[in-house]
N, C-alpha and C positions, 0 to 999 in steps of 0.2 A: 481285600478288606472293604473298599470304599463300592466294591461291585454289589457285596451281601449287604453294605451300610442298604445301599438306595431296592435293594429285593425285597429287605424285611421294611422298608416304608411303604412297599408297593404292600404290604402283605397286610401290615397293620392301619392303613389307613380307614377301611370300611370298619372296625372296630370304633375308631372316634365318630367317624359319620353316620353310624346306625340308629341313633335317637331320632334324628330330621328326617333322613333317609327313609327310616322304614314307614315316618307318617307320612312322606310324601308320596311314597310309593304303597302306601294301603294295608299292611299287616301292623299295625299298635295294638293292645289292648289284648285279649284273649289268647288273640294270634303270634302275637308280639315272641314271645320262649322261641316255639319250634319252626317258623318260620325265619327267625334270627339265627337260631342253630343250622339251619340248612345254608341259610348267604354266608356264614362264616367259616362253612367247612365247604362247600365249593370246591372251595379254591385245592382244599387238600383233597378233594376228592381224583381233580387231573394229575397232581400234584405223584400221587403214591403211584400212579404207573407210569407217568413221566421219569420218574426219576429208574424206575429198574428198567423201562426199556430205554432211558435216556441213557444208563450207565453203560448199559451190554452191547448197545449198538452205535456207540460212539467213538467204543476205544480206539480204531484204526483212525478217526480224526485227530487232526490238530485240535487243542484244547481252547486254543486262544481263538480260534474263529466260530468255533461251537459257542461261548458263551458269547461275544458279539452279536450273531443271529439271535440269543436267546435273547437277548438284552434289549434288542429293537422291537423283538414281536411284544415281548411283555410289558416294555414301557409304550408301547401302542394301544394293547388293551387297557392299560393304566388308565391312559388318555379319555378311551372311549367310556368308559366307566362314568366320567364324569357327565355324560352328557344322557347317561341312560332315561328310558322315563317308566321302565315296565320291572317286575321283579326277575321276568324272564332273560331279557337283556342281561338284567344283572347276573344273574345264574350264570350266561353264556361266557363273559368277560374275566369271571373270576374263575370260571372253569380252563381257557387259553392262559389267564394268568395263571394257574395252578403249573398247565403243562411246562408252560415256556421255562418256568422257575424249575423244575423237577429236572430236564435235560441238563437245565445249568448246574444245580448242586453238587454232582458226581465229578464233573470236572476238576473241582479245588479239591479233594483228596489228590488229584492227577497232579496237580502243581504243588503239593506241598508234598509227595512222595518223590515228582522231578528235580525238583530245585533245593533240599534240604536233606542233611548230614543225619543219619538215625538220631543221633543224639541232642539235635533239634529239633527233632520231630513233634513234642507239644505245645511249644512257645509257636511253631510253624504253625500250627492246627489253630493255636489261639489266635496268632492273628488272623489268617486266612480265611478259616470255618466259626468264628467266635466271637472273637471284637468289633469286627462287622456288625452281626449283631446284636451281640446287647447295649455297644453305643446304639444303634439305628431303634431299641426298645425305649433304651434308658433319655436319648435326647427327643426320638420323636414323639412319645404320648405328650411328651413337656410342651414340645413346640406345638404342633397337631393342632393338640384343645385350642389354646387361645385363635389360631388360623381359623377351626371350626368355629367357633363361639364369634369369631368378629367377621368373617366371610361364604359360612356358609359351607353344606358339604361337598359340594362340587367342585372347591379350588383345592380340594383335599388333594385328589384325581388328578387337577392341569399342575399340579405344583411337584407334587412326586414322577407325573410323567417326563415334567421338562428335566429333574435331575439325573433321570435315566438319561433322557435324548442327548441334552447337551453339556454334561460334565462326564459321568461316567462313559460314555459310548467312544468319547475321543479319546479320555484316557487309558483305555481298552486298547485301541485302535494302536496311540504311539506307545503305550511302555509295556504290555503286553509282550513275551517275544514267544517263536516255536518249540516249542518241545522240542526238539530235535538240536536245540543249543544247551539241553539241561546237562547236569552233570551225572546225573543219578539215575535215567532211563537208560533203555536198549530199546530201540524200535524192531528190533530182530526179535525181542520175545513178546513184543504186543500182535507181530504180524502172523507170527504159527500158533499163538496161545487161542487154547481152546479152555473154555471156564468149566470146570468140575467142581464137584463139594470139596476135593482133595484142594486143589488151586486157593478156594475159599475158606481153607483153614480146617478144613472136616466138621466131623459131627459138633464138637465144641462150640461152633458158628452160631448153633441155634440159642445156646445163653445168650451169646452177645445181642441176636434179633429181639429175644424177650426182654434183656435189660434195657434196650434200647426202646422197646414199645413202651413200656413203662413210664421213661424219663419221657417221652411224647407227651404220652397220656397228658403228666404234669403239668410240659411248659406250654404246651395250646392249652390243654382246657383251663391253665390261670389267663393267660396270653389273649385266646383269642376276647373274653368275657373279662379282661380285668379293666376298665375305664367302666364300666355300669358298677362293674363290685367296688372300684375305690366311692361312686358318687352315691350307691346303697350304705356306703359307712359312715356318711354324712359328711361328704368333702365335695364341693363345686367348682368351679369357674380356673384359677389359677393351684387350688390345692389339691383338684382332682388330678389334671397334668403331672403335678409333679408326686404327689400316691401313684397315681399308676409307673413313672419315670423308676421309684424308687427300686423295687425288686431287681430294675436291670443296671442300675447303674451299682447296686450293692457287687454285680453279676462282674462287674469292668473291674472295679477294683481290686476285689479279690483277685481276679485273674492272674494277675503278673506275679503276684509272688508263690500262689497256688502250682501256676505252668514252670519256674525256674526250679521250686524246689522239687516237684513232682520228677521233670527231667534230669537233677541233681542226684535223689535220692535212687530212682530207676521203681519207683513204689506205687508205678500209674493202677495198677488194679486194686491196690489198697484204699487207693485215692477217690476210684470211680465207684466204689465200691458206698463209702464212705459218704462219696454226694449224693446216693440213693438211698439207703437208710436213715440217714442223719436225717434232710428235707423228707420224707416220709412220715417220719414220726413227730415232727413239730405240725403239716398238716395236719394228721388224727384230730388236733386237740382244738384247730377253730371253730368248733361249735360250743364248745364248754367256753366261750370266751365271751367275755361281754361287752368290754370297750373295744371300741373301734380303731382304734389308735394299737391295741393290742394287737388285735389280727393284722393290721397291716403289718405293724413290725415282724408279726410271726413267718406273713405270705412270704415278705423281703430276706428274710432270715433263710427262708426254704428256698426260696428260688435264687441265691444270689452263693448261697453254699453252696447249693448243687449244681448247679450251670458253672461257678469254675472249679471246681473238682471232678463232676461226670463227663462234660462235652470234649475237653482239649484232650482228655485222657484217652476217652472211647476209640474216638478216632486216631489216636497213636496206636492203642494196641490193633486197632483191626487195621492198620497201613502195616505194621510191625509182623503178623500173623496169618497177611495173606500173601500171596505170589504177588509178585511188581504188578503181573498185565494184569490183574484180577481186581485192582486195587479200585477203577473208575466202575466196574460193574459190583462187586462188592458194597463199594458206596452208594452207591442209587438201591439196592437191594433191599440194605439195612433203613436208609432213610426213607425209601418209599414206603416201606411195611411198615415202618416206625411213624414219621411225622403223616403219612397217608391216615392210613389202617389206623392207629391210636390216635390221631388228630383227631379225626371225623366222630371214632366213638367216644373221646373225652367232650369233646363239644356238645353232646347229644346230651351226656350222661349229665352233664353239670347243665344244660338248658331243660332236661327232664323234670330232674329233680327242683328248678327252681319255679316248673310250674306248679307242682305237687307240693312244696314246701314256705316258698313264697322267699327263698334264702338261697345264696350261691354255696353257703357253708356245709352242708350237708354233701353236692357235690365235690368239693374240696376236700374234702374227708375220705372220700369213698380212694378217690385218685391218691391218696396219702396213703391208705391202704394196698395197693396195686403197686406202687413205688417201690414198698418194702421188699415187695417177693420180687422184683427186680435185682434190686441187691442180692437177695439169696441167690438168684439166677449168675451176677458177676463172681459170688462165693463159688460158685456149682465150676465156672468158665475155667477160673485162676486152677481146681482142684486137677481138673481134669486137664485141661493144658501141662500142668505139672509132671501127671503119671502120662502123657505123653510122651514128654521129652526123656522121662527115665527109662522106659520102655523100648527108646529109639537108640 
């Protein structure tokens, strides 16, 4: 948890720093949209094949020293980040951070498949793959801004790298233990496992990739652009931080009773179901909306139902649905194609349109739309998984 706390600092920092940044570094103005859509998606550009060849060709490793390694290279680039002076540079930095974070993501399905009882499995997901971040969304735009606004973009970079280097890196180091002490693995089926569609849960697999590109879409393209779209609503200085804070910490709260009862009732595909159609259709309607105060409630509403209803669930049923040794390539599979692949074209799509429209809302709208057939897609998952198992 506190590993994904300091990943999504490293991730969401250039988002508060892009006002200063991009004048100091020469694309404002004109330029400003698509040249801001490419430094933001970078990072998901290493990111999306990171994580599938991070997943497939990891799995014979210990989990606990694969993210260690990831955790130094990335909070290195973090480092260097600050000290860039060229766009290129920056391209370069966020592209190794992309990678380094992609190898790492796969691994925490590995620990929350090893170390947890099936019927823990999405309080496990919520802490591990979840709480992480939407505290590290919800506390740091809060904290970030004011750091920006009184220091500058730069100690954005030295302040996130040092909680990589020197809190997370030793905590890694001592309480970390090997896979090989878990309860819940066999190193005897990760070592002859060979990965097939059948392994990866069969044909059904591909709703879950389309559901999951979807919820992407969503949370980057609000994610990577929402600190410009709270200060577009007409909120600055200390209420920008906490508008932009607000969608993730809605995301924290709901979580815990969302993840007990989800695990309680055994109704996770209804659930995730439920966080993609619900936040779908409350986007649609931010352009018919004229107070500013509204859409934020509306944005917070969308993203803080669906992040704890879609995310802890997703990853239960596809830990639940796929073979053990499949479960870390699996994972980098779905989130490469998902946060990769939808990342990068949510980010375009919502910086396109806010050349052409002069409003993030029109973007917002489109991804509110794509969310829905998401959920159809979880509809499609559940139908077909069903006459599966009857069939079997």
């Amino acid at each position: 948890m506190v590993g994904l706390f300091v990943a999504y600092l490293d991730r969401i920092n250039l988002s508060v720093a892009l006002p200063s940044l991009s004048r100091e570094l020469g694309f404002t103005g004109s330029r400003f949209a698509i040249t801001s859509s490419w430094a933001l998606t970078t990072f998901l550009v290493g990111y999306a094949g990171a994580n599938i060849f991070g997943g497939v060709f990891t799995r014979w490793a210990d989990p606990k020293w694969i993210v260690i390694i990831m955790l130094v290279v990335w909070s290195i680039a973090t480092l260097l980040t600050g000290f860039v002076g060229s766009l290129f540079t920056l391209l370069v930095m966020r592209t190794i951070l992309g990678i380094a974070e992609g190898v790492y993501w796969p691994q925490q399905s590995r620990f929350a498949k090893a170390w947890f009882a099936p019927h823990e499995l999405t309080r496990a997901n919520t802490m591990i793959q979840y709480y992480g971040q939407y505290i590290a969304l919800a506390i740091g735009f809060f904290i970030l801004t004011p750091v920006y606004d009184a220091l500058g973009w730069r100690y954005l970079f030295y302040i996130t790298a040092f909680l990589g280097m020197f809190i997370t890196l030793p905590l890694f180091w001592i309480m970390l233990r090997k896979e090989s002490e878990a309860p819940y693995i066999s190193k005897s089926q990760v070592s002859n496992h060979k990965i097939t569609l059948k392994s990866l849960g069969g044909k059904p697999i591909f709703f879950l990739v389309f559901s999951n590109l979807t919820q992407a879409m969503l949370f980057w393209g609000v994610t990577l652009w929402l600190p410009m779209v709270v200060k577009s609503l007409g909120y600055s200085g200390f209420k920008q931080g906490l508008g932009s804070a607000l969608p993730y910490l809605t995301a924290v709260i709901l979580a815990v009773p969302m993840s007990y009862i989800s695990d309680k009732t055994g109704k996770r595909l209804l659930f995730a179901t439920l966080g993609l159609i619900i936040p779908g259709s409350l986007m649609i309607l931010l352009p018919f909306v004229d107070s500013g105060l509204l859409k934020l409630i509306i944005i917070c509403a969308a993203m803080g139902y669906g992040a704890s209803n879609y995310t802890p669930n997703f990853w239960t049923i596809l830990q639940s649905n796929v073979e053990p040794a499949s479960i870390g390539p699996a994972a980098g599979i779905l989130n490469g194609i998902a946060a990769g692949g939808g990342g990068t074209l949510a980010g375009f799509i919502v910086g396109i349109l806010l050349k052409s429209t002069g409003s993030y809302m029109p973007g917002f709208m489109v991804l509110g739309f794509l969310i829905i057939l998401g959920g159809l897609s979880m509809m499609l998952y559940g139908k077909f998984t069903r006459k599966a198992v009857k069939l079997s």
